[in-house]
Structure formats: C-alpha cells, structure tokens
C-alpha positions, 0 to 999 in steps of 0.5 A: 687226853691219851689213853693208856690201856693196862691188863688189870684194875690194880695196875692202871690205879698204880700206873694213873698215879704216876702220869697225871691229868693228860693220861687216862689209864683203863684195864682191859682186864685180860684178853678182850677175845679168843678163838671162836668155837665156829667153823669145821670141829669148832677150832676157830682155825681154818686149817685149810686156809693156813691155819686162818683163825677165828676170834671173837670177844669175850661175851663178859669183855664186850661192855669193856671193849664198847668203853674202851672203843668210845675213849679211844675216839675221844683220846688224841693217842692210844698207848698200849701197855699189857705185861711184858711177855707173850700173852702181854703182846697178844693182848696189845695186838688184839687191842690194836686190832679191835680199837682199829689202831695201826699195828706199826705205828701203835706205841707199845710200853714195856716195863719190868717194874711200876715206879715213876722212874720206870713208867717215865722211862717207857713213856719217853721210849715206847717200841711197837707191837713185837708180831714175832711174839704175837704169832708165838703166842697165836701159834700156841692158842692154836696147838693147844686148842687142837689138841685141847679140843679133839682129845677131850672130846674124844676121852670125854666121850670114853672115859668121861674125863674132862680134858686133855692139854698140851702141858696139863696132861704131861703134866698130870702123867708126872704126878701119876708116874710118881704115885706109881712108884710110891704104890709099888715101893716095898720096904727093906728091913734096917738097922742104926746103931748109935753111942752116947758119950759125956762131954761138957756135961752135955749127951752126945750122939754119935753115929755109927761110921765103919766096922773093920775100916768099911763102910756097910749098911746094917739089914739085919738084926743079926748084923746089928748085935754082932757090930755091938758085941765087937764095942767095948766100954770106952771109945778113943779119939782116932782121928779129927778133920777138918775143912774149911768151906765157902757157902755160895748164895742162892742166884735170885727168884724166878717165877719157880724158885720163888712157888717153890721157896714160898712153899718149903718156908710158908706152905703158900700153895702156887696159885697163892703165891702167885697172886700175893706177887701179883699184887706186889707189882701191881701196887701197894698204897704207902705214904708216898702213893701207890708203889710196885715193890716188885719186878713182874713175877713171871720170869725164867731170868736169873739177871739183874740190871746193873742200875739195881746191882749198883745201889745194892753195892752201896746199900750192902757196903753202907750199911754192913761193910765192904767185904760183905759185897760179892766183886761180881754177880753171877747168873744161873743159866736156865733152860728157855730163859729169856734173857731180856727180862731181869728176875724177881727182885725188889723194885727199891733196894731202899725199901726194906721189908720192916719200912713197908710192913705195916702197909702189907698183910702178913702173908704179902710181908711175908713173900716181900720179905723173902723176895727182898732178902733173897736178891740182897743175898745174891749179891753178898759174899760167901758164907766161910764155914769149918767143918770138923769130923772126929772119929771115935773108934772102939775094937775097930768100930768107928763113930763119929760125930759132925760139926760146924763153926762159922768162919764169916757169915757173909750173906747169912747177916741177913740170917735166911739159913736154917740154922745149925743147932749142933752144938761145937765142943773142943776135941783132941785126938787119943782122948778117951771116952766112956760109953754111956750106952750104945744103942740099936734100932729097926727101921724100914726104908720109906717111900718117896713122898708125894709132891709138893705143888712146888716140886711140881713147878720145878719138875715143870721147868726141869723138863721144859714143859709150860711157861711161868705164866702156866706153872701156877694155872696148869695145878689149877686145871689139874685140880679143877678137872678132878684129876688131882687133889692138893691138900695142904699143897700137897699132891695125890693123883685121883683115880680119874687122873690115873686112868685118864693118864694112862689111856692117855700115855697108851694111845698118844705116848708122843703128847704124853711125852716131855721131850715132845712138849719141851720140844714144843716150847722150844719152837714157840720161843724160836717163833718169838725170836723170829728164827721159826715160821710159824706155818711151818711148825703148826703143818709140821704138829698137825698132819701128824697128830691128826692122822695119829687121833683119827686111828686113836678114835676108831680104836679107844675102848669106851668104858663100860657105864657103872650101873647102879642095880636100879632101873629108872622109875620113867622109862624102865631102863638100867640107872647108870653113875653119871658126871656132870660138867664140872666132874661131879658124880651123880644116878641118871638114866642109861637111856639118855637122851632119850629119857633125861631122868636124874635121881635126886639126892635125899636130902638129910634131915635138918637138926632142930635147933630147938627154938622157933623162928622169931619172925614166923614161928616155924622151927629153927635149924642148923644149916650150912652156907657156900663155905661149909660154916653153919648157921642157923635159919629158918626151916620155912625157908624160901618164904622166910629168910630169918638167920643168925650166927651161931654165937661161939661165946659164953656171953648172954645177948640181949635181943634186938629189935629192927626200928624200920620193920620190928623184925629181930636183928641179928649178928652178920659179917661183911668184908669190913667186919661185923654188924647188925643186919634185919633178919627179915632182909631182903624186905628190909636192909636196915643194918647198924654198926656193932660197937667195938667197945 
C-alpha cells in the first residue's frame, strides 16, 4: 500500500478515484503546524540564533497527524502531494518532517489540474520537496508573525484595534485613502445639452459635440441658455466618419481577474468566488466519476500549456471555422507572476458549461462557464467593428451622435460582450433634420465610488502587495477585525479602520508603504527562485523595524477610555466602553483587572405569540435563531425546548402527534430539506419524512 497525502477531503475523494486499490489517498487538511507562540515576545523565532523557529501542531491537527503517522508505518511509500505553490511546498515540508520522512528522497507530486491524465502523469514523474520555496514561505511566516505580533499588541493596547499585518494593513490604508477622498470631494455645477431628431420614425438623441469649432464643458446655466439660443430649428448632416476597428479578446483568468470578473457580472464576493473554484478543482461528480474541471485557481499566470491551445485549435475550428482561431496566442506579462504555473482555465475544452450543467449548483454553472468561455475567447480571433460618427451641425453648434456595426464577431460568437443597444440607421451628409426639441439639464459631478471587493484585488495586484492565495483571506480579516464592512461586496472603512490606519500610517509609514510591501514580495519570490538568502532578508527587515517599534512604543499616545457617565455598582470606579476579543463593544469597569464588573445587557421583552406551549403550558414566544430568522418557542426556555416554525402559508395544519413520547411534532429543516421532528427533542428524536406530495 502507498500513501498519499493531500491538503484537503475533497480532493483526496477526487485524486483516490483515479489511483485505485494500491493508493490510500488522506488529507491533511491545511498546515498540520505553525509557529509556536513560546519563547522571548512569543514569536516562536529565535532571533538570536538566526531567526531558528519554533513549530508546534495544531491542537485541532493532532488526531490527524496520530493517523496520518500510523498510515505511514503501514504504507510501503509516503507521496506527497499538497497544492502546487508556496504554502503547498511548506505543507510537504512540514509533513515530511513530522512523518520523519527524508526530505531528498521524499516524492513530491505537482500537478496544475485533477484528471487522470494529470495525476498518472505526476505519478510517473514525481520531483522532490523544492527547500527554496519552503524558506520562501518560512521566511514570510516569520515577517509576518513579527510585525503581526509586536503591533497588534502595541495598538491593542492604545487604541484597541485588533491587528495590524504585513499586507492586511496596507491594505486597509488603500480602502481608507480612497474613503478620504470621496469625503473631501465637493461637487461642481454642470450642464448637458441634448437634441432629438426623427429618423425612421424612431427619436434620436443626439449629443451636444462643439459650439464655434471647440470643445467646451458647459458650468453654468448661463453658458447652457446661450449655446441654445445660437440653435436653430433644423440641423445638417456636416460630417460622417467612419473607422474600422479590431476588438482584441481578454488574455485568460488569473486568481484577480477571475474575483473581479465573478463580481462585476454575478456580485460573488472574493471569498465566494474563491470557494466556488475551489470546489471546481477539486472535483465535481459527474457520469464518468469525480472530475476537476478546472486548473488551480491561485495563479498570477496568463499562460496556457501548448497540449490545452492544440485541442482548442480543433475544437474552435470543428465547430466554428478556421477564421475564427487566432494563428497565436498571446500572454499578459504580470507583475511577480510565476511563469511556471498556467492560468485558470477549463481542464477539458470538450467539456463544455451546458454538458456539466446539470451536475453544478447554479452559482458553480455559473463561474464555470465564465471560466470556460473566457479561455475559449482568448484564443479566437478578434472582433472587426465599424465605428461611425455623424456630425449634425446648426449655426455653428455641433451634435452628434455614435454608432457601431459589427464587421465579424470573432471571439464574440460566444456572445461575452455587453451588447450594443444603439440602433444603426443610414445617414448621408448635408441631410437635413428638424429638431423636435433641444434640451438642457443640471448635474453636479459625483464622487467616486467606494470599492468594490474586486477592485480591491486589483488594486491588491496592481501594487504588488499580497499574493493569489491572500487577496480573498486579506478582505476576510479586514472584515473579521471590524476595520472594514462589505455589504453587497461593497467596501466602507469603519471608523475603527480609519483610526487604526492613520496611527498606523503616522508612526510606521514604511509598513504603510506599498512599495515596502511590494518590495517584500519581491525578495519572498527571489527566495523562492534561490537568487535571495533568506538570512540576509529577515536581518536586513528586522534590526530596523525593531529599532524604529521600540521608539514607536515609548511615544504612541493610548486613547483615552470613553467613560459612560456611570460608576460600577461594585467597586465605585468611573464604567468605561470596553471591546472584547472578537471586537465587539460592551460597559465594564475602568478598574479592570482588579474589578472584573461587566454590565449586562437588558434583554428586550419577548413578544407573546398569544398561545401556550403544548408541552408545559407556559406562553409561547417570538425568538431568533443564530441566523437572525425567527421562530417561535417556549418562554420556560432551558427547561422546556418546544419550537416551531412560523408557517409563512394561508394553509390550515392539522396538529401531529410524536408515537414515542405523545409530545406535538413539529415542522423542522435539515441540510436535505424538511421533516417532522419531536418538539420535546433532545429527551426524544423521533423524526419522520414530510411527504412532498
């Protein structure tokens, strides 16, 4: 027997599938262990025995590594075979080091997509542990356990933000850069001046173009009545030009463009998105087994292998013609890419989004699809465009009006184009046409709008801070720390996140830097590729920032509690808002931690439903669950559990009765859908299915 060892259950159900019996396929489920929190500061790292750290399992790892350790002293070979990247090769490491298995000698699999083809092909030509990659990925552990550690415990104790980070609060510094401007920016007065003429029967609208042969922008209504008082009745066709222009598809998805993309078109939040393609790699059950239909979504790469471009070439010229293939493929240079890896792309360019449709959830359907049709694009040929301008001009006031006639769709066959709803009509010069109106309106200029969690990825990657694998995390923290709120994937800093960013940006601008960060990726990728010491770039970050953070602590102001006006019933001294570990608000004593008084929330009165409980006879009343939806239960709540639904429907329902106990049953939902449950449960389980029908 050979044991295999993957990151995640999903994918050693896929991967299994195809070795057979000779392979037993286990997770690890993530990293097994980390960096303890021992030692001087609680780093884990010995800074003065060359940065030597420290690692620990994971307390929630250890009855996985005790199964993992007796498959391996069961197995004749251990192959290891986490994701193909940085965090993947420091998983096998630490693995290989914990299994005790030799780090030379060990097989390492990589493979890009899970099919057949690609699992037999890493199977027959495994590598090794790459320890360039593994110190890359220590070296940044490090970093950011240093600067994560010593800062948040410093503004944690100022100014009772939770956390600071190496990308998080760069990060965070962006998105409240951005606030700033939309809160400083003051509107200007405009005016648009537009015409409507007959043509075909149909209203069209024209634009105001120039007024005396130039270009102006009208401020004033003044500047508006006086454009209009120089128009006559009628206008002329003055000029028509046309050109001819060649649409060029998009190159295909990396990790950013793909959050991006998912987002403009579906509103899938980063973290969505992200878990939708990682269930599309991993494995989707369809009639010939459980398939990857993806390549790994964490990927800064534009290129695809010439296997995939060689079956499209078929494909696209089978089933649409030969001029709708591009003769070459061409690929997106991106800042830090790594060029090894192949972007995301379908893992089949046979398996088209309607053949597997039926085996996804709509929103798995939906961002394989733009997958799909993406990559297919990439590869076809451009898209031939007429673009036309007519001038219509009246006592030296120009309009005009803009059209486009497609010449050859090319890639857009496949229809991924916003379509242009102009309609086209046939015009010639010195045609003559009567005004039906001639209007003006006031606007005023907007601000910019907020982020989107899409463009924060971009702006992520356009600055060269984070990685794939962080983008979608670093959004989660922000949001988890209550420095930022996303509603709708819609970004707004808190005022916690502006003050945290600007003490911040105040007393380490360098960390608030993105050059300094970018910088950082730089030399974490250069580790990687062996052309950095990794010794060399953790002494060269860390006598610096721990001389500039030990003048930062004797100097940062601590933020004066908010006191509430009240004084604690226990001790007498001043009651102050507070903040627990997770962020949230709450009264407790000034004096802590010699008085531990926390003032309790007045609960508000429950709503009587305006029955009684069938079970004990006490009221009934409204309550809410974890999720916020409201049920109905009992008011003698601990000591009776009854509930039930709140029925949404106009139907009248016969009471049930539980066969085991005589308790009422009610109306429940699982994961699988509805069914009748005891309302006396957990004394009594007795649950039966609800007929569809």
């Amino acid at each position: 027997m050979k044991l295999v060892i993957v990151e995640s259950p999903a994918k050693s159900k896929t991967i299994s599938h195809y070795l057979g019996e000779d392979y037993v396929v286990e997770a690890s489920v993530g990293h097994i262990r980390d960096l303890a929190t021992s030692g001087k500061g609680g780093l884990g790292v010995d800074v003065n025995n060359n940065f030597k750290p420290t690692y620990i399992i994971s307390s929630d790892k250890k009855e996985v590594v005790k199964k993992l350790k007796k498959l391996t002293k069961e197995s004749s070979e251990v192959i290891l075979a986490t994701d193909p990247d940085r965090e993947g090769e420091a998983i096998a490491y630490h693995l290989a080091s914990v299994l005790s298995l030799p780090i030379e000698t060990t097989k390492r699999l990589e493979f890009h997509e899970i099919t057949k083809d690609s699992i037999s092909k890493a199977i027959n030509e495994p590598r090794t542990i790459d320890m360039n990659l593994v110190h890359s990925q220590e070296t940044r552990r490090i970093i950011d356990r240093i600067i994560g550690f010593k800062i948040s415990t410093l503004i944690n104790n100022r100014i009772n933000s939770k956390s600071a980070g190496r990308v998080q609060s760069v990060t965070l510094k962006l998105i409240c850069d951005h606030e700033k401007e939309i809160e400083e920016f003051v509107p200007e007065e405009y005016y648009t001046i537009s015409a409507i003429i007959i043509k075909d029967n149909d209203e069209i609208k024209l634009d105001f173009y120039k007024v005396n042969g130039e270009t102006v922008k009208v401020k004033s209504l003044d500047e508006a009545n006086n454009i209009l008082s120089q128009c006559s009745d009628s206008c002329v066709v003055s000029k028509i030009s046309k050109t001819n222009k060649n649409i060029v598809s998009k190159e295909p998805f990396r990790t950013s463009t793909l959050q991006q993309d998912a987002y403009t078109k579906y509103k899938f939040k980063a973290r969505e998105t992200s878990l939708l393609a990682q269930r599309l790699y991993e494995g989707i059950e369809l009639e010939e087994g459980l398939t990857g239909l993806i390549t790994y979504m964490r990927t800064d790469s534009t290129t695809l292998s010439e296997s995939f471009v060689k079956q499209a070439k078929e494909f696209i010229e089978n089933k649409y013609g030969s001029k709708y293939f591009k003769s070459e493929h061409k690929t997106k240079k991106v800042n830090l890419a790594q060029d090894a890896h192949e972007a995301i792309r379908p893992t089949s360019i046979d398996r088209t989004p309607e053949s597997v449709k039926k085996y996804l959830t709509d929103r798995e359907y939906k961002l394989y699809k733009l997958i799909y049709n993406r990559t297919l694009a990439s590869l076809m040929s451009d898209k031939l465009v007429e673009s036309t301008q007519i001038i219509f001009s009246t006592n030296k006031v120009d309009f005009k009006y803009d059209q486009t006639k497609v010449l050859f769709d090319g890639y857009d066959v496949l229809k991924i184009d916003e379509s242009d709803k102009k309609k086209s009509y046939d015009f010639h010069e010195n045609e003559n046409y009567k005004f039906k109106e001639i209007t003006k309106e006031q606007n005023f200029t907007k601000a910019p709008s907020r982020y989107s969690e899409g463009r924060v990825v971009k702006l992520m990657e356009d600055e060269g801070i984070g990685r794939p694998s962080t983008y979608a995390s670093t959004i989660q923290t922000l949001i988890a720390r209550k420095y930022i709120t996303s509603e709708k994937g819609i970004i707004s800093p808190t005022e916690q996140g502006k003050k945290t960013s600007f003490v911040l940006t105040k007393y380490f601008p360098d960390l608030m830097n993105t050059e300094y960060t970018a910088d950082m990726e730089t030399k974490l990728d250069q580790i990687s590729e062996g052309k950095e010491d990794e010794l060399q770039v953790l002494n060269e970050f860390y006598y610096p920032f721990i001389n500039h953070y030990d003048e930062v602590k004797k100097v940062m102001y601590k933020d004066e509690p908010e006191y509430t006006g009240e004084n604690c019933p226990e001790c007498g001294s001043p009651l102050v808002f507070r903040y627990n570990k997770k962020g949230d608000k709450f009264i407790g004593c000034s004096n802590y931690p010699k008085c531990h008084y926390i003032k309790k929330e007045e609960k508000p009165k429950a709503e009587e439903v305006g029955r009684n409980c069938p079970n004990c006879g006490k009221p009934l009343v409204y309550r809410l669950n974890k999720t916020g939806n409201k049920f109905i239960g009992c008011s003698n709540f601990p000591k009776c559990r009854y509930v039930e639904a709140i029925d949404t429907s106009n139907e009248e329902t016969e009471t049930r009765i539980c066969p085991e106990c005589g308790a009422t049953l009610i109306k429940r939902r699982s994961k699988r859908g509805y069914f009748y449950g005891c309302s006396n449960y957990p004394k009594c389980k007795y649950v039966e299915p609800i007929n569809k029908k």
